[in-house]
C-alpha positions as CSV (number, residue, x, y, z in Angstrom):
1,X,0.0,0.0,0.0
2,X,1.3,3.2,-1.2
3,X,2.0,5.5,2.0
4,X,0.4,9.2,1.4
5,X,2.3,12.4,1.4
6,X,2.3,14.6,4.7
7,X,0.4,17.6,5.1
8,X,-0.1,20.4,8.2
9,X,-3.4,21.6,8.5
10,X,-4.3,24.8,10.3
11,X,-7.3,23.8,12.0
12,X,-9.5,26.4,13.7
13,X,-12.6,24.4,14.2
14,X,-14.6,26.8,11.8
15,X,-16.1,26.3,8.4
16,X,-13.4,27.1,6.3
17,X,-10.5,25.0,8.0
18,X,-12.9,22.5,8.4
19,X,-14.1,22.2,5.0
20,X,-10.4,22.6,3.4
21,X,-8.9,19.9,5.6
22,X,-12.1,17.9,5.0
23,X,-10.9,18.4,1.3
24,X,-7.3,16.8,1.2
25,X,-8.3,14.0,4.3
26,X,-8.3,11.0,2.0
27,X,-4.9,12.0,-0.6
28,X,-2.9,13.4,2.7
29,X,-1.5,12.2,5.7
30,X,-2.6,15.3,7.8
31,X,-1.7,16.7,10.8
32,X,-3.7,19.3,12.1
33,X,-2.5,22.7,13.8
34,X,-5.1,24.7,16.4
35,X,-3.5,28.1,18.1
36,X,-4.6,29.3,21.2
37,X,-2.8,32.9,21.2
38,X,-5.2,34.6,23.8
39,X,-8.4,34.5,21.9
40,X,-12.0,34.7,23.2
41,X,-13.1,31.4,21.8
42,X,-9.5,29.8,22.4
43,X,-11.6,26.7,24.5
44,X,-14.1,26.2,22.4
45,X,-11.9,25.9,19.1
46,X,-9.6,23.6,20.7
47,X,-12.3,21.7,21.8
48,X,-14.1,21.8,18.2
49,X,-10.7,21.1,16.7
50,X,-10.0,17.9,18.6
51,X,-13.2,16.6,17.9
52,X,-13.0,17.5,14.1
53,X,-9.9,16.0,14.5
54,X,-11.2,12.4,15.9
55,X,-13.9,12.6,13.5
56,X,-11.0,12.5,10.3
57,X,-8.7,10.6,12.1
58,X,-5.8,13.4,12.3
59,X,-2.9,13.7,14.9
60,X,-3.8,17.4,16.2
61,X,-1.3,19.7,18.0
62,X,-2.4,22.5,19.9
63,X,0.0,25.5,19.8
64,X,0.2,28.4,22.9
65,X,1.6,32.0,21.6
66,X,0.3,34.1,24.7
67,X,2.8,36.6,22.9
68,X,0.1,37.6,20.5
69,X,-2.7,38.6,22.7
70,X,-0.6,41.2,24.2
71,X,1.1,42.5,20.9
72,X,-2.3,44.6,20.0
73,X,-5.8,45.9,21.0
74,X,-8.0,43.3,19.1
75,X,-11.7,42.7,20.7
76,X,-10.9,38.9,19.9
77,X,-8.0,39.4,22.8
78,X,-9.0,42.0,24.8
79,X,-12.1,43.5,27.1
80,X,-12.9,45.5,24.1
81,X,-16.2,45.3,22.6
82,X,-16.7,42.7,19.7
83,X,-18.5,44.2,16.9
84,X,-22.3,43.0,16.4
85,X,-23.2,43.1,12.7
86,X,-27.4,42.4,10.8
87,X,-27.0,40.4,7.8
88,X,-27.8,43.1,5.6
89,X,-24.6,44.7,6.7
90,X,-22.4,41.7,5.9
91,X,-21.8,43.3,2.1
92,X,-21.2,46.7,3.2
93,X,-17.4,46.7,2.7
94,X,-17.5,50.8,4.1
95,X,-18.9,48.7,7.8
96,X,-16.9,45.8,7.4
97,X,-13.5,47.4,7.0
98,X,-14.3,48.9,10.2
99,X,-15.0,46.0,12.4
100,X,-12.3,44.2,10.9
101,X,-9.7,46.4,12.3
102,X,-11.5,46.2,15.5
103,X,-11.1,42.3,15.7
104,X,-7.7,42.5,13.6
105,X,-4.9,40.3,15.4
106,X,-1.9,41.7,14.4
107,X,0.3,39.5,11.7
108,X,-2.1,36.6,12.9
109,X,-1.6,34.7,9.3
110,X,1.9,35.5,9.1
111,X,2.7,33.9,12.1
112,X,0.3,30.9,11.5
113,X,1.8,30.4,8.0
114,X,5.4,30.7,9.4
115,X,4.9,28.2,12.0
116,X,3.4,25.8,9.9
117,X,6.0,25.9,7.6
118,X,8.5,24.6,10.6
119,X,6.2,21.6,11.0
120,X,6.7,21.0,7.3
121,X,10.3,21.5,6.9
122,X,10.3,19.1,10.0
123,X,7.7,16.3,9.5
124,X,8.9,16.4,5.6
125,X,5.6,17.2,4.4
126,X,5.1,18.8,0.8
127,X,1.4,21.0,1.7
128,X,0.1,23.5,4.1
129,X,-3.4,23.3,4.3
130,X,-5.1,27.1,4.9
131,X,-9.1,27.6,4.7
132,X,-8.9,31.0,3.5
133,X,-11.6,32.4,1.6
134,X,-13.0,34.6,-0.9
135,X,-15.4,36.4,1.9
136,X,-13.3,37.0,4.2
137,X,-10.3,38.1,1.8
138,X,-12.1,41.4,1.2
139,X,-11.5,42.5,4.4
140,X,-9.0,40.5,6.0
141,X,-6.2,40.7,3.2
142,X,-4.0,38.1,5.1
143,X,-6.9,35.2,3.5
144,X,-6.6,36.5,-0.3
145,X,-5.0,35.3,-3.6
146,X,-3.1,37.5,-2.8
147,X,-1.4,37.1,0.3
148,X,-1.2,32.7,-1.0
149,X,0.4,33.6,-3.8
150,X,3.2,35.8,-2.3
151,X,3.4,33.3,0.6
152,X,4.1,30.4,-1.8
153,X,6.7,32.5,-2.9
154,X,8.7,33.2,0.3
155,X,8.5,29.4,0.7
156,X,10.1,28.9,-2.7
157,X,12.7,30.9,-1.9
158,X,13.1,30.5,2.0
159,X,12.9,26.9,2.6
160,X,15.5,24.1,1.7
161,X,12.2,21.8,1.2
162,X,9.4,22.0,-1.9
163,X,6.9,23.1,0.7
164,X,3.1,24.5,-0.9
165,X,0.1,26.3,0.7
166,X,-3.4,24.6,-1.1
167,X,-6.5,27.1,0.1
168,X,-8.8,24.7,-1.9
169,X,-11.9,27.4,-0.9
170,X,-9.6,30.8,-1.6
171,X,-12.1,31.2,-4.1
172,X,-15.3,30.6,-2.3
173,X,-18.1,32.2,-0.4
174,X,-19.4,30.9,2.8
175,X,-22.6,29.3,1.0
176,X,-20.5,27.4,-1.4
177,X,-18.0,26.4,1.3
178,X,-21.1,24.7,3.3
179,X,-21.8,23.1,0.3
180,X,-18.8,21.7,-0.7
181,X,-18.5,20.4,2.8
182,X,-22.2,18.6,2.6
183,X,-20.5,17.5,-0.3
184,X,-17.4,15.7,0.8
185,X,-19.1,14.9,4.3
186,X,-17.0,17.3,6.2
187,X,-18.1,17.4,9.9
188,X,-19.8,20.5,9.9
189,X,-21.8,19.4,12.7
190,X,-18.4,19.9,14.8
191,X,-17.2,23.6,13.5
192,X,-17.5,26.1,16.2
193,X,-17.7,29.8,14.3
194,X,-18.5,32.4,16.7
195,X,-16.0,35.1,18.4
196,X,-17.6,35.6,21.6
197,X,-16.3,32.0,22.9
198,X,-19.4,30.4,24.2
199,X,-20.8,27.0,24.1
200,X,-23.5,28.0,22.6
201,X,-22.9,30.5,19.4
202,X,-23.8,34.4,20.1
203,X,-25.7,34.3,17.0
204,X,-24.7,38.1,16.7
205,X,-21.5,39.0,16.6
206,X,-19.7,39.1,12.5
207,X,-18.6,35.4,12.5
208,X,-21.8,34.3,13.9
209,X,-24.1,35.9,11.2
210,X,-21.8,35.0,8.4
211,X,-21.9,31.2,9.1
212,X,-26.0,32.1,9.8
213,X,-25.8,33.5,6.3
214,X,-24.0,30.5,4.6
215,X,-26.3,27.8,5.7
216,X,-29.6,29.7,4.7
217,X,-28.3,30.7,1.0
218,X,-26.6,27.2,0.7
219,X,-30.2,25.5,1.8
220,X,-28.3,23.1,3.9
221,X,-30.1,23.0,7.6
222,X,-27.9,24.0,10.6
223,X,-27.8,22.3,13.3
224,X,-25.8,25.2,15.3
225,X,-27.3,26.2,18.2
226,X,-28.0,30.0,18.8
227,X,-28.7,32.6,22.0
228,X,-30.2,34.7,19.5
């Protein structure tokens, strides 16, 4: 039996890192990255993670970088207020840039990316597995084309190994991410989405109402359960 490649995954417990490790599970032998670097929701995404993890039958690593939390003022690390959007706000870029500064962690996917890349170079694996999006990249420019493309370059350059980052939903919406993970019988029951770090989702703040949004327009029923 042929042995499969090696793969890192960085596994939030959300949709998107969910649905792209879901994606590469059966031609990869993954092992899946969470961080906890001081975030609101650190628990519950480690907890989602692990169980996302049994579910696919990954090894799963958890990472600490308290460093982070106390490098900036983000509401995800911090007593600040976390920005409550409506759905009809979601598309209003003018709104969006705003509360994405306001949850901003600074050089969060640098960081991710660059640690991820250590696990490569040191496991031997060829992929980095990212779940970044099309969504998101409008406001977050650390999950665009972009920011893969010119990633994939400082890994051609920097690293003695062929290392590659695959974002198989870069170019995806939520609703089509929900769908391709119905699809492929990703675990979507397991994802845990929302910023506020409850067990049971806010159902108000961004995150929340965007993974509210996804299952409505996909017409895929979720299961999540809401305060709100």
């Amino acid at each position: 039996m042929k042995t499969k490649p090696k793969a890192i995954s960085i596994l939030s417990g959300g949709l998107d890192s969910t649905v792209a490790t879901s994606y590469y599970k059966d031609k990869y032998k993954i092992h899946a990255l969470t961080f906890n670097y001081g975030q609101r929701s650190s628990d519950m995404e480690i907890k989602s993670a692990g169980s996302i993890c049994k579910n696919l039958g990954l090894k799963h690593t958890v990472i600490e970088l308290p460093w982070l939390a106390a490098l900036g003022g983000s509401a995800l690390t911090s007593q600040k207020e976390v920005p409550k959007l409506e759905i009809n706000q979601l598309d209003n870029k003018d709104i969006c840039d705003v509360t994405a500064r306001e949850v901003w962690v600074p050089g969060r996917n640098v960081v991710f990316t660059g640690v991820a890349t250590s696990f490569a170079e040191a496991m031997g694996a060829e992929k980095i597995i990212m779940g970044w999006d099309l969504e998101e990249a409008s406001t977050f420019p650390d999950n665009s084309k972009e920011f893969l493309n010119a990633f994939n370059i400082v890994l051609e350059i920097g690293s003695l190994d062929d290392i590659q980052i695959e974002a198989p939903v870069i170019d995806m919406f939520k609703k089509d991410i929900v769908k391709l993970g119905e699809e492929i019988d990703a675990p979507l029951n397991l994802t845990y989405s929302c910023y506020m770090g409850g067990e049971i989702h806010c159902g108000k703040c961004e995150s929340c109402m965007r993974r509210i949004r996804a299952f409505r327009e996909a017409k895929i029923e979720d299961n999540t359960s809401y305060l709100d």
